[in-house]
N, C-alpha and C positions, 0 to 999 in steps of 0.2 A: 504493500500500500504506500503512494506518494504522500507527500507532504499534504498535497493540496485535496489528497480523496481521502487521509486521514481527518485533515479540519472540515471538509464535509460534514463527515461521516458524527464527529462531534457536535458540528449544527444540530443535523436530524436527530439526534439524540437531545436535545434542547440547553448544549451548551453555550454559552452567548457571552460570558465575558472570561478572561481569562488572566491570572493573577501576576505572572512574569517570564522575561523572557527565559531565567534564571533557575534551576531549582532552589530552595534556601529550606536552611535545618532549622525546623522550628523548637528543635531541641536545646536549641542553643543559649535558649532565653532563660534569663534567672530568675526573673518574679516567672509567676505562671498568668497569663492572661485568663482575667474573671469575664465571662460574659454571662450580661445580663438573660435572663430565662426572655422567652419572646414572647410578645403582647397574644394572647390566643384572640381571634373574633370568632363571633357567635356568626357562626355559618348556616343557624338551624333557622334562623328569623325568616321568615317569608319574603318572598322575591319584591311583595307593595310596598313593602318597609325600606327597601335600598333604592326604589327608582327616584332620579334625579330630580330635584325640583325644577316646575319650568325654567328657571332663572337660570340651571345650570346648563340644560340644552333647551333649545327656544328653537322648535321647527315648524312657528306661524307661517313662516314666510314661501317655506318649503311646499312647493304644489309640483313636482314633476320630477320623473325620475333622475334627470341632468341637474338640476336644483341638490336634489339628495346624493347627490353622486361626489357632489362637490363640498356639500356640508362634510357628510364623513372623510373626505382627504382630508378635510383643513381639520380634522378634530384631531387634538392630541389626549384627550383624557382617558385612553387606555396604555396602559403599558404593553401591554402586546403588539404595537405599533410599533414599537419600535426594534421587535426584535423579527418582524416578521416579513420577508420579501416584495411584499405585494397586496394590497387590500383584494377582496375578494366582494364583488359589488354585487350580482345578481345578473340573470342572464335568461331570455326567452321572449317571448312574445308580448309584445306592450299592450294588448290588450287581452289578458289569458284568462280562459274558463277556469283556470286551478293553478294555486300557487303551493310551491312544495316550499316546504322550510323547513330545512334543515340544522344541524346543529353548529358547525367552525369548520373551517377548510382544513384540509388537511396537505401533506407534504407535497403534492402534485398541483393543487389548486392554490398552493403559496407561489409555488414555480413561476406557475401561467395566467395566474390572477383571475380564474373563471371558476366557477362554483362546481363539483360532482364534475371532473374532469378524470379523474383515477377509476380504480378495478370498479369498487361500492358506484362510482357516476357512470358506469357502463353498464351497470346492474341498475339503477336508476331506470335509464335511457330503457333499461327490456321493460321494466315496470309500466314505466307508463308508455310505451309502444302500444301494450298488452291490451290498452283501453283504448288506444286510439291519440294518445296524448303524445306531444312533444313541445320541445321548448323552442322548436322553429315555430311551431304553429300556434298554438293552443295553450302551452304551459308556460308557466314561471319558475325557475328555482333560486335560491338565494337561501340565508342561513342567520340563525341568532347572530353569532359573531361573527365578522369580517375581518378578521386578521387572525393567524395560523396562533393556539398559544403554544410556547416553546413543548416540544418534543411531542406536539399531539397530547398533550394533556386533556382534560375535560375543563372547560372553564370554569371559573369562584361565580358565586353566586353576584360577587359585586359587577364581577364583568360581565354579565348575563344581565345586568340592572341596568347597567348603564348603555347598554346595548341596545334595552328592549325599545327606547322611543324612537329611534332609526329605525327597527324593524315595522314597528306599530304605521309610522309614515310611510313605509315600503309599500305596506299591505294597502294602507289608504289609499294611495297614488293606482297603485293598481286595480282595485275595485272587482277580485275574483267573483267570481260564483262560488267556490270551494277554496278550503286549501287542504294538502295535505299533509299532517304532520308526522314527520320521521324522529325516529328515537324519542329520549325518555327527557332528555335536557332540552329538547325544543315543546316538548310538550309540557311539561312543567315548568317552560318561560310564559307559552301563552296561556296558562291558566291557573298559574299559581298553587300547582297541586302537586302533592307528595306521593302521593302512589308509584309503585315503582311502573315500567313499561309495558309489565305483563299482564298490571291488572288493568289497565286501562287498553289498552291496544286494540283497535278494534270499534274503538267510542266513537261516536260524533260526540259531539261539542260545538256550542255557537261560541263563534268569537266575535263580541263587541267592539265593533270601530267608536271613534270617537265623539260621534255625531249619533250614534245612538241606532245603527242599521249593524247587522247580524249576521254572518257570513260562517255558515255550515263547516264544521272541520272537522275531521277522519284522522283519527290516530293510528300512524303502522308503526312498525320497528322498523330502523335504519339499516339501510343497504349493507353497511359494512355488516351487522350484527348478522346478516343473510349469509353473508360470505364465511361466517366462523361457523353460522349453526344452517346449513342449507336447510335442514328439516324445517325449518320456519317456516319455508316457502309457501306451503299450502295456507295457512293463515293467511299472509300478505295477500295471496290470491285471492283468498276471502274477502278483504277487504275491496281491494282491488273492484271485486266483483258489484261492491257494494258502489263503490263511488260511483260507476258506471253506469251502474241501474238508476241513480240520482241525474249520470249525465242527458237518461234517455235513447243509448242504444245498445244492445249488444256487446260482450267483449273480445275480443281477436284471440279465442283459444290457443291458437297456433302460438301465440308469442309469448303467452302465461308466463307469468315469475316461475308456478311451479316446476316450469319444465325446462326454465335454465340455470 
């Protein structure tokens, strides 16, 4: 391994700063270095309880998705920002019957800066083929977070808070029929619920825009979680089947989740 596919190799593992050029013996020292025990936060507090006050993101002015596009480059209030290659914005048909939300981009959609572009967004792409959906035509995908957090982690609740009124104007701006919600962290942005993915999966659930109108959403498991446990499949197809029936036709057996 070279120099340069070793420090790679340490990015993708969520290394990002690094101490010196030097090794040094930390043995060396005569007092011993006391460090303080670290502040713990309450991570257990519900997701309403962290989101920002207007004052700290203010997106009245925000009506279009080039408007929004632009709010989140100029934002620095996440740290993930800074560690991550590429904002990851959202990607698909500007005027889409079903919006997918996903959870953070991951190592390939930090790359290329487009949302479900890896194995899990090729497994996506079969999904909603299955039904007739794409994000050339018909669909929207995008995600809670827009910026990779180091090493593929799952995001803190804070950065899921501070995230959620960008997503909240995402959905607005776009004005689906549906959305679908993948995995357990997007689904527990958009409703503030603790159950884990299993017991909900499967759900509708209305999600309330801000103006007071109510937009249908379908809870599945995330593509990647497909790819660890393929037995899944047949559920997703359930559900699959279900959004389908809501869209009004038929679904394209041949292309079923279950049978890729």
């Amino acid at each position: 391994m070279d120099n340069y596919a070793a420090l790679e190799w340490q990015w993708q593992m969520g290394a990002t700063e690094f101490i010196g050029a030097e090794p040094y013996d930390w043995m060396q020292d005569i007092l011993p270095v006391i460090v303080p025990p670290p502040v713990m936060q309450n991570v257990t507090q519900p997701l309403a309880a962290l989101v920002p006050s207007e004052n700290d993101i203010n997106l009245s002015a925000v009506d279009n998705l080039s408007a929004l596009r632009d709010a989140l480059q100029n934002f620095d209030g996440l740290a993930i920002k800074r560690t991550a290659t590429h904002m990851v914005f959202g990607e698909g048909a500007q005027k889409p019957r079903v919006v997918v939300v996903g959870e953070a981009p991951g190592a390939d959609e930090d790359r290329q800066g487009r949302p479900f572009v890896g194995v899990s967004g090729q497994l996506l792409d079969k999904m909603l083929g299955a039904i007739n959906l794409s994000r050339e035509t018909n669909a929207y995908i995008t995600n809670v977070i827009n910026w990779r957090p180091p090493g593929n982690r799952s995001p803190t609740p804070q950065e899921i808070a501070i995230s959620l009124p960008f997503l909240q104007k995402h959905i607005e701006i776009l004005q689906p029929e549906f959305l679908l919600v993948v995995g357990g962290v997007s689904a527990k942005a958009l409703f503030n619920i603790e159950q884990g993915i299993t017991r909900i999966r499967g759900k509708w659930m209305d999600y309330e825009l801000t103006g007071g109108k109510k937009i249908p959403a379908l809870i599945t498991f995330h593509p990647a979680y497909l790819l660890r446990a393929p037995a899944q499949k047949a559920l997703v197809w359930q559900d699959l089947q279900s959004l389908h029936a809501r869209l009004g036709a038929p679904p394209n057996s041949e292309n079923a989740t279950e049978k890729n």
